[in-house]
C-alpha positions in Angstrom: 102.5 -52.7 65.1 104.5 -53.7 68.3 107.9 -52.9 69.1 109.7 -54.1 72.0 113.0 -52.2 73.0 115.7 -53.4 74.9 118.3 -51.4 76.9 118.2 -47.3 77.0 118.1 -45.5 80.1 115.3 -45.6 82.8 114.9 -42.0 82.8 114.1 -42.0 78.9 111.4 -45.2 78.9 108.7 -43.1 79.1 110.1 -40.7 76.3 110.5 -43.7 73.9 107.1 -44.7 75.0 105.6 -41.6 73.5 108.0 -41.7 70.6 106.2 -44.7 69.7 102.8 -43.5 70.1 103.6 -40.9 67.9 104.5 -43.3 65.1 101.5 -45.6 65.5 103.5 -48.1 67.5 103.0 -50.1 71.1 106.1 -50.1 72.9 107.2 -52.4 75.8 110.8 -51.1 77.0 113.0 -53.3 79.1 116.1 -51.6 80.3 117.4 -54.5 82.3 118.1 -57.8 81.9 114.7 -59.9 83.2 114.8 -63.9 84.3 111.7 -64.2 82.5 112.5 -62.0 79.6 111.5 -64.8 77.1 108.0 -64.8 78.4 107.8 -61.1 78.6 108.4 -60.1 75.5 105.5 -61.6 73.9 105.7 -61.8 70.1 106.1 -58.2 69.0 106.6 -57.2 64.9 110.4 -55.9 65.6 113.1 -56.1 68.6 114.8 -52.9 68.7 118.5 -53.4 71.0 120.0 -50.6 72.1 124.2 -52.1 72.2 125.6 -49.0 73.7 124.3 -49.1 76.9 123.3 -53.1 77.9 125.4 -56.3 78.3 126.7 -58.8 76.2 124.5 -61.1 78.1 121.7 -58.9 77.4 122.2 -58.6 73.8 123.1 -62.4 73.0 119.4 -63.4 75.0 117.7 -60.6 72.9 119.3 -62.1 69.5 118.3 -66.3 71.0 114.9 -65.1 71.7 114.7 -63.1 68.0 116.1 -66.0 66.4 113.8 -68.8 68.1 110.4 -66.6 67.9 111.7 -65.3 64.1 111.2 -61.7 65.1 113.2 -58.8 63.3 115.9 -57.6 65.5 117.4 -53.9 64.9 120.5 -53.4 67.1 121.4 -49.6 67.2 124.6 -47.9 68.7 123.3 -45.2 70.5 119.8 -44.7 72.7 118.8 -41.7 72.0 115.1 -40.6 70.7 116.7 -39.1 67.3 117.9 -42.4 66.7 114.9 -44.8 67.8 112.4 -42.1 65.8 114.7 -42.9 62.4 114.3 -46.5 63.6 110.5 -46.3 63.6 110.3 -44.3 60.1 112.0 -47.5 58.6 110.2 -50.1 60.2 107.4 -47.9 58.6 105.1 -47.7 61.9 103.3 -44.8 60.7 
């Protein structure tokens, strides 16, 4: 399963990298807002958008792209691994 996640911090990608490992997942992180985010983000199984630390721009793109691609977009309120990891066990990755 693939899982790309949007927003976070830079110092954490490689954390949530291994977080997703751990569950079975591949994980592409984009922590900033990309001109060619549309052709970067490939066609993963779920969008995970972290709100508390990107822009409004960021997250309106994130939920264009999720709508036109129909790909399952999970926005979550905080960034940190506690809360992607309990994201993971419902998206059933393991």
């Amino acid at each position: 399963m693939s899982v790309v996640i949007i927003g976070g911090h830079e110092r954490m990608e490689r954390i949530y990298k291994d977080a997703g490992k751990k569950h079975g997942c591949r994980v592409k992180v984009f922590t900033k807002m990309k001109g060619d985010l549309m052709k970067r983000i490939g066609n993963p199984d779920y969008i995970v958008t972290f709100t508390d630390v990107v822009s409004h721009k960021l997250v309106n793109t994130t939920m264009k792209i999720s709508k036109k691609k129909n790909i399952p977009n999970l926005r979550l309120h905080n960034s940190s691994l506690t809360t992607l990891e309990n994201a993971l066990i419902e998206m059933k990755c393991s």
